[in-house]
mmCIF file as gemmi writes it, N, C-alpha and C atoms, coordinates in Angstrom:
data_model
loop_
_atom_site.group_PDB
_atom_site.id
_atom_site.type_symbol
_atom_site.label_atom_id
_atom_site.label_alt_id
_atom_site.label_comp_id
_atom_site.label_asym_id
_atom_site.label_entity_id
_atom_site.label_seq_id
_atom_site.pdbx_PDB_ins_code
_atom_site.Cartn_x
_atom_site.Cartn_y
_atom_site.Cartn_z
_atom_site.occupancy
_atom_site.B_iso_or_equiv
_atom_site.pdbx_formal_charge
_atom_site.auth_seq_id
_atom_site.auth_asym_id
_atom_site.pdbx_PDB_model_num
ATOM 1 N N . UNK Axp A 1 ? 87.369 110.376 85.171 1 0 ? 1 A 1
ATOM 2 C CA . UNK Axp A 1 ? 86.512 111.202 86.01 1 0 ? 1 A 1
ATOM 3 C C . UNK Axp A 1 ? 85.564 110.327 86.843 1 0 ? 1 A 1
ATOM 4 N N . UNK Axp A 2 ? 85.174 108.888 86.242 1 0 ? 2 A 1
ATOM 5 C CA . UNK Axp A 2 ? 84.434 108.258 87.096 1 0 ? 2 A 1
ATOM 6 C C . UNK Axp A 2 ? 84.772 107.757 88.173 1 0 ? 2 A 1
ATOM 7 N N . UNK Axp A 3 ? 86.048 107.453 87.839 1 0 ? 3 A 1
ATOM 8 C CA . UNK Axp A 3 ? 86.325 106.767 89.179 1 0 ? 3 A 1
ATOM 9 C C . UNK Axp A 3 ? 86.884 107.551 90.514 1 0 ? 3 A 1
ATOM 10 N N . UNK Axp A 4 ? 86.973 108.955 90.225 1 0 ? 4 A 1
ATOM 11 C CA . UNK Axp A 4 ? 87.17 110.187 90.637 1 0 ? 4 A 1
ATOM 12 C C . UNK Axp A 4 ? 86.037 110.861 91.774 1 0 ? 4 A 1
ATOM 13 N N . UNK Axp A 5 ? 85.268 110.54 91.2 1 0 ? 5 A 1
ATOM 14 C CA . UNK Axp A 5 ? 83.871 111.092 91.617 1 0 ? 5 A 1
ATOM 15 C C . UNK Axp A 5 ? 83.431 109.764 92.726 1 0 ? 5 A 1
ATOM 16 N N . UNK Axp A 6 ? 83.555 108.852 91.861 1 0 ? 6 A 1
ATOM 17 C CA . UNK Axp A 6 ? 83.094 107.302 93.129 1 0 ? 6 A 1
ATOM 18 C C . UNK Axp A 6 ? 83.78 107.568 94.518 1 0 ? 6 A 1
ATOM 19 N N . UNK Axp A 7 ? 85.399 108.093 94.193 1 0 ? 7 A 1
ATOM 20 C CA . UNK Axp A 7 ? 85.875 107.577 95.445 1 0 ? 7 A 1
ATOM 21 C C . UNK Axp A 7 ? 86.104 109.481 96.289 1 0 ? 7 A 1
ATOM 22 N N . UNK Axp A 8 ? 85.255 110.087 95.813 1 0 ? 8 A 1
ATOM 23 C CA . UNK Axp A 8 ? 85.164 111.039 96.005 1 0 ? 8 A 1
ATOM 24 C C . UNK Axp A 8 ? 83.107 111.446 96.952 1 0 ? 8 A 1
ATOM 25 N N . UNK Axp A 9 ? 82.576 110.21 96.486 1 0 ? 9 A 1
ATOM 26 C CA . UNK Axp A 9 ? 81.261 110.236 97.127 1 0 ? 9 A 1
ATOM 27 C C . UNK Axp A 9 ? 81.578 109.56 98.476 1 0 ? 9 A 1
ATOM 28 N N . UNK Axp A 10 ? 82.067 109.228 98.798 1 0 ? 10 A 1
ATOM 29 C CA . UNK Axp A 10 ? 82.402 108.61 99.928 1 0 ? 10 A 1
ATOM 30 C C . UNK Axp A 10 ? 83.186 109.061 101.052 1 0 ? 10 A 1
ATOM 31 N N . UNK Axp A 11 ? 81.976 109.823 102.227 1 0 ? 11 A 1
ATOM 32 C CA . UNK Axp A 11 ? 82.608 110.077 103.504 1 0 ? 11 A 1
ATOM 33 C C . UNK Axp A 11 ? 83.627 109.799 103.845 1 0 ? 11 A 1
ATOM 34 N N . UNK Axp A 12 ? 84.307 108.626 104.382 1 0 ? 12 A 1
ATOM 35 C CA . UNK Axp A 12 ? 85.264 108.347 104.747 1 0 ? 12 A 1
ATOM 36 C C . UNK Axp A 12 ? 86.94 108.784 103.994 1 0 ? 12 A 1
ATOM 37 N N . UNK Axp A 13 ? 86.231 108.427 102.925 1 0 ? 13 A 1
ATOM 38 C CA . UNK Axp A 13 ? 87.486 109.505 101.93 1 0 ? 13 A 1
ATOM 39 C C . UNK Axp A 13 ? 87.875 110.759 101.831 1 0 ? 13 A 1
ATOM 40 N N . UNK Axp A 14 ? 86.513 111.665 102.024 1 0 ? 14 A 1
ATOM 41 C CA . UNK Axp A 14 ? 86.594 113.072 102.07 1 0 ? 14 A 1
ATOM 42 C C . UNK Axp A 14 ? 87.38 113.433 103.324 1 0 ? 14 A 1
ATOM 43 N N . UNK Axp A 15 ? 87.198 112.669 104.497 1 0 ? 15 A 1
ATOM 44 C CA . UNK Axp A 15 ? 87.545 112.758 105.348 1 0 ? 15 A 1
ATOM 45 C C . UNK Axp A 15 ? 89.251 112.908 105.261 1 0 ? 15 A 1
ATOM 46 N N . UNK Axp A 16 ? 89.851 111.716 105.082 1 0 ? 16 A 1
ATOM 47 C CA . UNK Axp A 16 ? 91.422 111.166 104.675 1 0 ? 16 A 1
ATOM 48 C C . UNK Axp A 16 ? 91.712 112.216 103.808 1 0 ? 16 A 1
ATOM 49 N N . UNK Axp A 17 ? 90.995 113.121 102.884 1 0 ? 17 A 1
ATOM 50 C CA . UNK Axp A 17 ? 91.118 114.119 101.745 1 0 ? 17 A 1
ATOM 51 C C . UNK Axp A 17 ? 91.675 115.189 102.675 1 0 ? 17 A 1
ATOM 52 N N . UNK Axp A 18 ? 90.625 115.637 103.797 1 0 ? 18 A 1
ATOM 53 C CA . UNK Axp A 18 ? 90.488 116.793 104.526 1 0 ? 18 A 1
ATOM 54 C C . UNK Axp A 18 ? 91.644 116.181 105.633 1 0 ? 18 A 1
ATOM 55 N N . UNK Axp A 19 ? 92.062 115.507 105.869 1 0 ? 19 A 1
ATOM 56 C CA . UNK Axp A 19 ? 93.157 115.635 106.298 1 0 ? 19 A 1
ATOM 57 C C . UNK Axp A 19 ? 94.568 115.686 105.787 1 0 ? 19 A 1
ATOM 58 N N . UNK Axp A 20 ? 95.014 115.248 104.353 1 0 ? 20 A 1
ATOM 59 C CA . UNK Axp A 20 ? 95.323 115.465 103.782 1 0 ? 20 A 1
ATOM 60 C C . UNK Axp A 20 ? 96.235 116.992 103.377 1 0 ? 20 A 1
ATOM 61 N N . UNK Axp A 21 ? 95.207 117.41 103.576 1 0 ? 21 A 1
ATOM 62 C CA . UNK Axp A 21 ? 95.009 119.105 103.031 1 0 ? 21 A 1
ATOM 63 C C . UNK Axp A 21 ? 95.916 119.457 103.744 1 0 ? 21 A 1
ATOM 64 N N . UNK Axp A 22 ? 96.714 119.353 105.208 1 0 ? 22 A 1
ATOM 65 C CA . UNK Axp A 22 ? 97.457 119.813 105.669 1 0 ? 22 A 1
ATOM 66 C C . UNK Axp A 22 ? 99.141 119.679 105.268 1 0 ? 22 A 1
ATOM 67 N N . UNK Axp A 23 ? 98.934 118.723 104.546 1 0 ? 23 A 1
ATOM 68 C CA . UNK Axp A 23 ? 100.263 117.973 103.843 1 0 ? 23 A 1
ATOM 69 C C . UNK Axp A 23 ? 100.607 116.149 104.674 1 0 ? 23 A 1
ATOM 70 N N . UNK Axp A 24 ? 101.156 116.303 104.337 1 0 ? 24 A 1
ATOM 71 C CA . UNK Axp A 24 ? 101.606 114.542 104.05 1 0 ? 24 A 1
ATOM 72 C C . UNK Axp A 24 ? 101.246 113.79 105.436 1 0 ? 24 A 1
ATOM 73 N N . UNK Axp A 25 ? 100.615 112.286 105.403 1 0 ? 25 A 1
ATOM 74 C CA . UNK Axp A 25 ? 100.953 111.712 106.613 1 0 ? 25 A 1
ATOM 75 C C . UNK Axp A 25 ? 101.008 110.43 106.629 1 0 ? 25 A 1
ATOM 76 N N . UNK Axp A 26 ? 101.73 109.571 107.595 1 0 ? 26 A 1
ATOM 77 C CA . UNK Axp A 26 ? 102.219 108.095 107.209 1 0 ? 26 A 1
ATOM 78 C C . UNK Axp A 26 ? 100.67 107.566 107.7 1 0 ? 26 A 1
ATOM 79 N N . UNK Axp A 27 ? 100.35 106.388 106.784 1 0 ? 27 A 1
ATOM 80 C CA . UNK Axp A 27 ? 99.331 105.623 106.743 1 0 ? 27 A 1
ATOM 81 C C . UNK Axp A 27 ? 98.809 105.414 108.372 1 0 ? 27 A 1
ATOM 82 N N . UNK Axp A 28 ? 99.65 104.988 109.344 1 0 ? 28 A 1
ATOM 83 C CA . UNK Axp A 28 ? 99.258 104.601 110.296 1 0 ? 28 A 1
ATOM 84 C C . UNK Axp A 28 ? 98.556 105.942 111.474 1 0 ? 28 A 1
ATOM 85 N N . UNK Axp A 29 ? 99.261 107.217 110.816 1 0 ? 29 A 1
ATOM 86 C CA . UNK Axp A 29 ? 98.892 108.275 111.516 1 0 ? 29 A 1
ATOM 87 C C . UNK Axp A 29 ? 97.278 108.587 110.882 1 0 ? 29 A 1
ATOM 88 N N . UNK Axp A 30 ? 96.833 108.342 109.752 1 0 ? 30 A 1
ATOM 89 C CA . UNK Axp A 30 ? 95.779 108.457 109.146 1 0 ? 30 A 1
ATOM 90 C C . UNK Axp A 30 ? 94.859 107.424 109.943 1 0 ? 30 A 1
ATOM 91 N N . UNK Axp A 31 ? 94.969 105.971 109.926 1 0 ? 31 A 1
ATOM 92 C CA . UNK Axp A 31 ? 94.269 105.492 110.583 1 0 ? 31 A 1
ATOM 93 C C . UNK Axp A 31 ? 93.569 105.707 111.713 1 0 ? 31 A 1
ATOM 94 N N . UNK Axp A 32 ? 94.667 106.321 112.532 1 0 ? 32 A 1
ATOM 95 C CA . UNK Axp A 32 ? 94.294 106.89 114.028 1 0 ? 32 A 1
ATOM 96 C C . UNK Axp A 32 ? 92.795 107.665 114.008 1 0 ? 32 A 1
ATOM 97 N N . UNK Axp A 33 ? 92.536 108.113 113.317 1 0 ? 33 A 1
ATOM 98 C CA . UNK Axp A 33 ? 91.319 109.315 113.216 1 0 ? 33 A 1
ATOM 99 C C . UNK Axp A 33 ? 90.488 108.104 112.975 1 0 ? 33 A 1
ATOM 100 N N . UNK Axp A 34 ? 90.047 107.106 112.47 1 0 ? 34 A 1
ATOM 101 C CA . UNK Axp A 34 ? 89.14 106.766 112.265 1 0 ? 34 A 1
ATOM 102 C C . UNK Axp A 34 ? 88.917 105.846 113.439 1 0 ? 34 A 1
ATOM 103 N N . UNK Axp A 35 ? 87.791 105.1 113.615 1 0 ? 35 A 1
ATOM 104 C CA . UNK Axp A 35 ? 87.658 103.334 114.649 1 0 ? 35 A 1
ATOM 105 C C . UNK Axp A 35 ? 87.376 102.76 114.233 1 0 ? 35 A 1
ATOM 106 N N . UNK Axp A 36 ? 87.944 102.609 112.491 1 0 ? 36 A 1
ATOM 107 C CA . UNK Axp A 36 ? 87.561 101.046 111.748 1 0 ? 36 A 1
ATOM 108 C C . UNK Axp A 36 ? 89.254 100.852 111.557 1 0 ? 36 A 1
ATOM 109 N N . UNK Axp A 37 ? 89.174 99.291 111.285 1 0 ? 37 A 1
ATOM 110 C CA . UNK Axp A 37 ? 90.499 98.504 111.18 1 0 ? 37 A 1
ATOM 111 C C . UNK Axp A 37 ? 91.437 99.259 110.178 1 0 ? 37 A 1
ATOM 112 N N . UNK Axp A 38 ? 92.694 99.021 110.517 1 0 ? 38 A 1
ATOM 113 C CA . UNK Axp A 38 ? 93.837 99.826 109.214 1 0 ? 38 A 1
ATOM 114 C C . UNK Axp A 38 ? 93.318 99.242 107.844 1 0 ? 38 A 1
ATOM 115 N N . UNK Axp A 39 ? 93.326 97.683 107.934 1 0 ? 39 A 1
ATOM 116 C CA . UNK Axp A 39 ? 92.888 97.057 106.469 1 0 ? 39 A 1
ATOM 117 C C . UNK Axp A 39 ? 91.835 98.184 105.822 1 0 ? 39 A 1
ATOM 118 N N . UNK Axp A 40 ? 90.549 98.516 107.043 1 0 ? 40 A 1
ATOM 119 C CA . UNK Axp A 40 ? 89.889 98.805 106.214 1 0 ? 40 A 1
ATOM 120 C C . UNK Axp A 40 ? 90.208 100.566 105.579 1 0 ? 40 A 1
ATOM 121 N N . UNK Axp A 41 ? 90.808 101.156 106.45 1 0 ? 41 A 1
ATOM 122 C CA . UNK Axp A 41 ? 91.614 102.585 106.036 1 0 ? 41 A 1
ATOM 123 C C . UNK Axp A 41 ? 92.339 102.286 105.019 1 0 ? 41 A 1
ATOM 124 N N . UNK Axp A 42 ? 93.069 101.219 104.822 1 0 ? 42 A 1
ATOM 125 C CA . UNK Axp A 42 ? 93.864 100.943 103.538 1 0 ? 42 A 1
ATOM 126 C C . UNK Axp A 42 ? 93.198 100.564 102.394 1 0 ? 42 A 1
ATOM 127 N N . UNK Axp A 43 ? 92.105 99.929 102.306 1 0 ? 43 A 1
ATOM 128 C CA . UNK Axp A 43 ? 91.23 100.068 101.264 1 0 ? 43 A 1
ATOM 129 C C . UNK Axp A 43 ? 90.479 101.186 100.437 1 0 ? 43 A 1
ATOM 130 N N . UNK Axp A 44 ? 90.455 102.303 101.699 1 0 ? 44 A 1
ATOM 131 C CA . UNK Axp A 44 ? 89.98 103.72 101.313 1 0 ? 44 A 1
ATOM 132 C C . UNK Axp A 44 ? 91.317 104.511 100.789 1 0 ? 44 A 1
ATOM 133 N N . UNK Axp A 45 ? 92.209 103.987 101.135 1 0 ? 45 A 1
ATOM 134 C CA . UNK Axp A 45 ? 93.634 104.965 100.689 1 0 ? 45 A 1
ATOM 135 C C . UNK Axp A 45 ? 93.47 104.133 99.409 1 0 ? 45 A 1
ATOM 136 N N . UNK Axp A 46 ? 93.378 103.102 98.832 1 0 ? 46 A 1
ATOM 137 C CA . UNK Axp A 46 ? 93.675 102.501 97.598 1 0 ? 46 A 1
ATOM 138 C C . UNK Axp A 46 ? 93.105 102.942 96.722 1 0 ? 46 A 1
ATOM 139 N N . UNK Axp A 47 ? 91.792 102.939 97.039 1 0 ? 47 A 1
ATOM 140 C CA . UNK Axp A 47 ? 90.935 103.771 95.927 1 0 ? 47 A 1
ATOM 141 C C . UNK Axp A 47 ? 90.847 105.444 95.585 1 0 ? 47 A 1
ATOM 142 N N . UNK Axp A 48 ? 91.513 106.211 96.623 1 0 ? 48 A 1
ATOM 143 C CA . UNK Axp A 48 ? 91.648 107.214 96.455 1 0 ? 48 A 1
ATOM 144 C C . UNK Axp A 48 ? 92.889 107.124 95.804 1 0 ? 48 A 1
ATOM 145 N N . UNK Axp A 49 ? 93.963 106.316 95.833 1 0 ? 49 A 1
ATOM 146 C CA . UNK Axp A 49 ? 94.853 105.891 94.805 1 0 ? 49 A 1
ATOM 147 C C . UNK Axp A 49 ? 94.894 106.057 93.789 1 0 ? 49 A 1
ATOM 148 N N . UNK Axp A 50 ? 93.923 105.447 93.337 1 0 ? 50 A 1
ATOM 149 C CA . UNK Axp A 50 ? 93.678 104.447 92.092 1 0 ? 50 A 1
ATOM 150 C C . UNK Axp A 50 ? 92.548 105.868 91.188 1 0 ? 50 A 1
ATOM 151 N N . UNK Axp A 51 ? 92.225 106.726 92.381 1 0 ? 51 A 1
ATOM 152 C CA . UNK Axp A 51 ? 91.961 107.814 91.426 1 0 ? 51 A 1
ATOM 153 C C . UNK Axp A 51 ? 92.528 109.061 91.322 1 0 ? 51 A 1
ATOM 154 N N . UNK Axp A 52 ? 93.732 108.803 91.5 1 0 ? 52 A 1
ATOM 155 C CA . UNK Axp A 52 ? 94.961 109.586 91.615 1 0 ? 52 A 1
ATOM 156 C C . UNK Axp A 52 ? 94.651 111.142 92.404 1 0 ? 52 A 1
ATOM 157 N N . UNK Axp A 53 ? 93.81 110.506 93.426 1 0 ? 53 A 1
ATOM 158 C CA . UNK Axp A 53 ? 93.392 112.187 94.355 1 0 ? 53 A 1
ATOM 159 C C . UNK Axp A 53 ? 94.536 111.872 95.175 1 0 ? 53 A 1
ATOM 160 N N . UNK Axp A 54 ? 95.372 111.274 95.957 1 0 ? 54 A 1
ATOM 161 C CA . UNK Axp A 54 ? 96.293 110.671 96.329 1 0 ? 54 A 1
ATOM 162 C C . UNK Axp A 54 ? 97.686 110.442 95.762 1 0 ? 54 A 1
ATOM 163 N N . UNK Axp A 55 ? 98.692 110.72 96.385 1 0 ? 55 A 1
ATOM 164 C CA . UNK Axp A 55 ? 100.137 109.752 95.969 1 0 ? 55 A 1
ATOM 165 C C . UNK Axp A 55 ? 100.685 109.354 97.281 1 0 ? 55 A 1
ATOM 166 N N . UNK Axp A 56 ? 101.53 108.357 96.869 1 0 ? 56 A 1
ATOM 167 C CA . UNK Axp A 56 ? 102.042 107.903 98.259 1 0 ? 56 A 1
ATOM 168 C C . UNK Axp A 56 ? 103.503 107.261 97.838 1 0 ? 56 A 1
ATOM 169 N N . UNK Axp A 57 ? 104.236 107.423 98.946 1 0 ? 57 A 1
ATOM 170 C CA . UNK Axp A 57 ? 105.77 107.277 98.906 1 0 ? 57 A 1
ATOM 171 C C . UNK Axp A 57 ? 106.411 106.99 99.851 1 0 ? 57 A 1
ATOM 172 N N . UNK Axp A 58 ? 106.969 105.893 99.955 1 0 ? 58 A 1
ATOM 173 C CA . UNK Axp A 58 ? 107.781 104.659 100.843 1 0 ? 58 A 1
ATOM 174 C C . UNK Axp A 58 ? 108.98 105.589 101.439 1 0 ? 58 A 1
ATOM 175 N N . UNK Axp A 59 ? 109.138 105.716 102.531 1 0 ? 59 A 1
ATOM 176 C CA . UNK Axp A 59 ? 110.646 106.181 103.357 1 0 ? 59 A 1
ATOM 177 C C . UNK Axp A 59 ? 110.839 104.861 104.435 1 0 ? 59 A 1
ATOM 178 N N . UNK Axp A 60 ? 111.604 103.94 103.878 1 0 ? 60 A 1
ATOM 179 C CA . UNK Axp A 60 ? 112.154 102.598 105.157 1 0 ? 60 A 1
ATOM 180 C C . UNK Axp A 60 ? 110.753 102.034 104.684 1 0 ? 60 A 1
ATOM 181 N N . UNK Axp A 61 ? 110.023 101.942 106.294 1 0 ? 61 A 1
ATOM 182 C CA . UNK Axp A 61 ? 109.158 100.914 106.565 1 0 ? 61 A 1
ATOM 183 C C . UNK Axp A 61 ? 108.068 101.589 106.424 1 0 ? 61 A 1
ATOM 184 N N . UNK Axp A 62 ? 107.847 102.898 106.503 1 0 ? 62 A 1
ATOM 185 C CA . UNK Axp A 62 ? 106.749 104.078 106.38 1 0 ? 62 A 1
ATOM 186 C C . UNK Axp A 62 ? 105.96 104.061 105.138 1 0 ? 62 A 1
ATOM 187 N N . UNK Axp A 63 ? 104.508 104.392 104.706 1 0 ? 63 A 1
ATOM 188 C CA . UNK Axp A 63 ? 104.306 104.964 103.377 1 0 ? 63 A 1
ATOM 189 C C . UNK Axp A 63 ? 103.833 106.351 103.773 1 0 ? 63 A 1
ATOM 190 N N . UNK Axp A 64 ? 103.455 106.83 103.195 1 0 ? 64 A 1
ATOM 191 C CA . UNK Axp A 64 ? 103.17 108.207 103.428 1 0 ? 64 A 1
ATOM 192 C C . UNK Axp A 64 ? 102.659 108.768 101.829 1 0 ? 64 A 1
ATOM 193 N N . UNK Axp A 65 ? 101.351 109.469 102.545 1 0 ? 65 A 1
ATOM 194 C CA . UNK Axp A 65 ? 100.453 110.051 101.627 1 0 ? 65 A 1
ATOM 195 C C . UNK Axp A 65 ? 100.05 111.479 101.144 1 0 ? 65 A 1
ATOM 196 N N . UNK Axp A 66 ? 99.734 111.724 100.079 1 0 ? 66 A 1
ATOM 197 C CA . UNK Axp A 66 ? 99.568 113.203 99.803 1 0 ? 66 A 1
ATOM 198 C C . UNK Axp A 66 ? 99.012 113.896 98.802 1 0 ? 66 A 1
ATOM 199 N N . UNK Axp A 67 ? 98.066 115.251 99.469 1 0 ? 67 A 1
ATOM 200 C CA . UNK Axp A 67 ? 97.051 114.71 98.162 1 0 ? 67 A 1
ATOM 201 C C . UNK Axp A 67 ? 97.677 114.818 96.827 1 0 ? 67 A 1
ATOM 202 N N . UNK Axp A 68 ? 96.688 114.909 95.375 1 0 ? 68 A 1
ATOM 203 C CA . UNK Axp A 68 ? 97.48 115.144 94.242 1 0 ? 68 A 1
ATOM 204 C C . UNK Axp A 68 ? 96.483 115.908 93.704 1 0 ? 68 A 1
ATOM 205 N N . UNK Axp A 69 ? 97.3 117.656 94.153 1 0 ? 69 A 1
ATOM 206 C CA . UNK Axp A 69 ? 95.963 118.648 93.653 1 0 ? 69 A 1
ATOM 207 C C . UNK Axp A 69 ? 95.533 118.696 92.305 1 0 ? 69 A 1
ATOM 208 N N . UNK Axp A 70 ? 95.889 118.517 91.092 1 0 ? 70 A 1
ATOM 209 C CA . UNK Axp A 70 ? 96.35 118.683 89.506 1 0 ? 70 A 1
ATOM 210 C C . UNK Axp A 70 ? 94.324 117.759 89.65 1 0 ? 70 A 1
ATOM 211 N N . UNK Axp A 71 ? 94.573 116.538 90.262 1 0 ? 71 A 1
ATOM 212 C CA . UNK Axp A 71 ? 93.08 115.742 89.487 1 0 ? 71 A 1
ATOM 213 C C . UNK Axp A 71 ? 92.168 116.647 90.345 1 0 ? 71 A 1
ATOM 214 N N . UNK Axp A 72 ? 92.106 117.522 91.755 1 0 ? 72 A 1
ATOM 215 C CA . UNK Axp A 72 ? 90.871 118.024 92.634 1 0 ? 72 A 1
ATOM 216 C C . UNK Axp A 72 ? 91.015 119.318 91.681 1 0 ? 72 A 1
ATOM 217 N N . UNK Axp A 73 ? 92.085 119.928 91.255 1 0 ? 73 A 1
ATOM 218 C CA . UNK Axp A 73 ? 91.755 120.976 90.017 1 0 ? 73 A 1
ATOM 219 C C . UNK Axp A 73 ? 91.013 120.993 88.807 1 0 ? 73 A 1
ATOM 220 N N . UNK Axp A 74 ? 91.321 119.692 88.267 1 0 ? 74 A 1
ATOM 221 C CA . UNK Axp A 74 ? 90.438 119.153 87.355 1 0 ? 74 A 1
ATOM 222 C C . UNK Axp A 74 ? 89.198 119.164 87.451 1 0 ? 74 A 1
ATOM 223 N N . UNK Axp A 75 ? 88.731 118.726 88.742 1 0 ? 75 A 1
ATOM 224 C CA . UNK Axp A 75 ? 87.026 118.297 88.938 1 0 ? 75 A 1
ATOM 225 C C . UNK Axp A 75 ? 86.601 119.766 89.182 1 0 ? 75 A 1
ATOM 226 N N . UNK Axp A 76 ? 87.304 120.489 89.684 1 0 ? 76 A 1
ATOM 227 C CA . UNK Axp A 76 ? 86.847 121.955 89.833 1 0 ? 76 A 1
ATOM 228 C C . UNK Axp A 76 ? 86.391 122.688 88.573 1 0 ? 76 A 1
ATOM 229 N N . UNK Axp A 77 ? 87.657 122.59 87.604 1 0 ? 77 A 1
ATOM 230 C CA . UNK Axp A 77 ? 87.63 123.285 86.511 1 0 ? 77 A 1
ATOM 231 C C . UNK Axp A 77 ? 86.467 122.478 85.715 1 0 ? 77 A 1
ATOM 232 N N . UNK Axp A 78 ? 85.931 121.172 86.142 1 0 ? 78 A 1
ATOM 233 C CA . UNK Axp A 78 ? 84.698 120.522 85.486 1 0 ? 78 A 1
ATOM 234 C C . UNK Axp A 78 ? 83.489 121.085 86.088 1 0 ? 78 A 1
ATOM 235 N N . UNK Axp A 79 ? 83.24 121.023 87.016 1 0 ? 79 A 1
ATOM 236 C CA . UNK Axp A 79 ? 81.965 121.644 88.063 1 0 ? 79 A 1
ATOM 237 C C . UNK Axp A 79 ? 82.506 123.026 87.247 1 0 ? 79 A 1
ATOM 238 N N . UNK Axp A 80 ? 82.869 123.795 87.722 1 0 ? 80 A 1
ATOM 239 C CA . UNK Axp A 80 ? 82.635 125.387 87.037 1 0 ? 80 A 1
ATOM 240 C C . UNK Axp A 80 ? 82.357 125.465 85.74 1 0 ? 80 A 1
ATOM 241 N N . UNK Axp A 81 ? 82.864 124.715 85.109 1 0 ? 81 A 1
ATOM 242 C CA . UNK Axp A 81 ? 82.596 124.655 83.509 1 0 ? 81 A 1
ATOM 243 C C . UNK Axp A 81 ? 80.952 124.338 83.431 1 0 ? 81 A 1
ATOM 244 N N . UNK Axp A 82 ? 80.444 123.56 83.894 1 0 ? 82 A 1
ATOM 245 C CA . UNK Axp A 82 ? 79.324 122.912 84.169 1 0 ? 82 A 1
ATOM 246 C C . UNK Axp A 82 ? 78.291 123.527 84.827 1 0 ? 82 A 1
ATOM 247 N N . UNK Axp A 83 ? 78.879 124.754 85.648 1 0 ? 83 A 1
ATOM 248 C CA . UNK Axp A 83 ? 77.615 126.245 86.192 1 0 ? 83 A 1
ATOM 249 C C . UNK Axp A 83 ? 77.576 127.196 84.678 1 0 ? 83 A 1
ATOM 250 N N . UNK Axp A 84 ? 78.462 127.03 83.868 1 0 ? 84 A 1
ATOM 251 C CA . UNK Axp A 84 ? 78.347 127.792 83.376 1 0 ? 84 A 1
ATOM 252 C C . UNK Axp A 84 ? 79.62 129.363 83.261 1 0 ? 84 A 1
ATOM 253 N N . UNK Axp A 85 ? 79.89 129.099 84.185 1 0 ? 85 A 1
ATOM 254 C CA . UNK Axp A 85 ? 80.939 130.356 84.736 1 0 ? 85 A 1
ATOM 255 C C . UNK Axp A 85 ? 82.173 130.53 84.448 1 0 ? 85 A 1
């Protein structure tokens, strides 16, 4: 959950999240939205990785990303648990 929440405080992620939401897109199409370097978009895809809000999957030369609703269900079903409700 911690590392969930870290890469979940972070603008730039929410962002890549909220785009996301529409379904899948290759890394380089993600970059486009932002005006910082791919490296540094790829560092924000890693950690959203690495907290499995994300999966991603190789076609050829492509990766391509998507979210992984099961852990943003989780944090939900934690926050609600946590109002009380």
């Amino acid at each position: 959950m911690q590392s969930t929440m870290k890469a979940l405080a972070d603008p730039t992620r929410r962002e890549i999240l909220n785009l996301l939401k529409s379904g899948r897109r290759a890394a380089g199409e993600i970059a486009e939205h932002f005006t910082m370097s791919a490296p540094a978009v790829s560092k924000h895809l890693n950690i959203l990785k690495e907290a499995e809000l994300i999966r991603d999957c190789r076609a050829g030369k492509h990766v391509y990303y998507e979210l992984n609703t099961s852990v943003l269900e989780e944090v939900l079903l934690w926050i609600t648990e946590l109002k009380g409700e």
